[in-house]
C-alpha positions in Angstrom: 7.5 22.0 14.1 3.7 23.0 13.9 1.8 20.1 15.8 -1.9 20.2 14.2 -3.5 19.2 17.5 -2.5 18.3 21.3 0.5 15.8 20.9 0.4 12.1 22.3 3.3 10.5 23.6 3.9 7.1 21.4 6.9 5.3 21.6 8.2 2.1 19.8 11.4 0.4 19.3 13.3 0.8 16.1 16.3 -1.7 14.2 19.6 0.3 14.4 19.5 0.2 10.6 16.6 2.1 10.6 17.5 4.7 13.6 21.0 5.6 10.9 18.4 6.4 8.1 16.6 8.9 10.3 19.7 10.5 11.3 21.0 10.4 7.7 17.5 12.5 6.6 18.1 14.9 10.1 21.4 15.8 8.8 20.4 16.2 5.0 17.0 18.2 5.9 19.5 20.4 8.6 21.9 20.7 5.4 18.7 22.7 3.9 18.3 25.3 7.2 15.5 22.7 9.0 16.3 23.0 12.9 14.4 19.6 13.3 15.6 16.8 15.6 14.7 12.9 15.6 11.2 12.9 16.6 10.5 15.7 14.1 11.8 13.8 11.3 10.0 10.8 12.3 6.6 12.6 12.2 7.4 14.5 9.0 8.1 10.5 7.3 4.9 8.9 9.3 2.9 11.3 7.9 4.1 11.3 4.8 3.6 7.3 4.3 0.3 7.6 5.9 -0.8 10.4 3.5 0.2 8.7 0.4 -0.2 4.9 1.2 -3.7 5.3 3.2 -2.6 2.2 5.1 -3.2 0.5 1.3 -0.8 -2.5 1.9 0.2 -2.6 -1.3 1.5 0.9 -1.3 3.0 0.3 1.9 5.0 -3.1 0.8 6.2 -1.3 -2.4 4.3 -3.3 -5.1 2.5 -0.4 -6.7 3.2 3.1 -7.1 0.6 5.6 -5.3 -1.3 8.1 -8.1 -0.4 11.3 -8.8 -1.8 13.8 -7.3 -2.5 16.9 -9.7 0.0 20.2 -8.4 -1.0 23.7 -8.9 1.1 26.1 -10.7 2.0 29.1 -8.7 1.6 32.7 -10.0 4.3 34.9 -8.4 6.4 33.5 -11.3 9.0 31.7 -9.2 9.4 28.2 -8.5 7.9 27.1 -5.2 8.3 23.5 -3.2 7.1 20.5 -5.2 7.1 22.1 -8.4 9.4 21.7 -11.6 12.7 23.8 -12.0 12.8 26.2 -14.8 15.8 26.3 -16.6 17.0 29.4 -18.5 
């Protein structure tokens, strides 16, 4: 995975709950070609939430939904990630 700038260790404690539901999304995101591991799936998901929440603790605790976020179309004419399906 492409690191944006020199990488800090952090480490925290997790509930085993919540260590099964990053292995669950390792496996799926494997299932889909990824060679990612445990620490690569919990970067992609931090930065994910911190991207869409912006530490807005409402966002964060569920009680609103984040706005959308206008998507550009491509124009090879296939579908690329994050955009609609065409169907025939």
């Amino acid at each position: 995975m492409a690191e944006e700038s020199a990488a800090r260790q952090f480490s925290f404690r997790l509930p085993g709950g919540l260590v099964d539901r990053v292995e669950q999304c390792k496996d799926k995101l494997r299932e889909s070609g990824l060679d990612l591991n445990r620490a690569d799936v919990v970067r992609l998901l931090l930065k994910h939430a911190l991207d869409v929440t912006h530490c807005d603790l409402e966002l964060l605790l569920g009680k609103t939904k984040p706005k959308k976020v206008a998507r550009r179309r491509s124009h090879g004419g296939h579908v690329g990630i994050g955009s609609p399906s065409r169907r025939a």
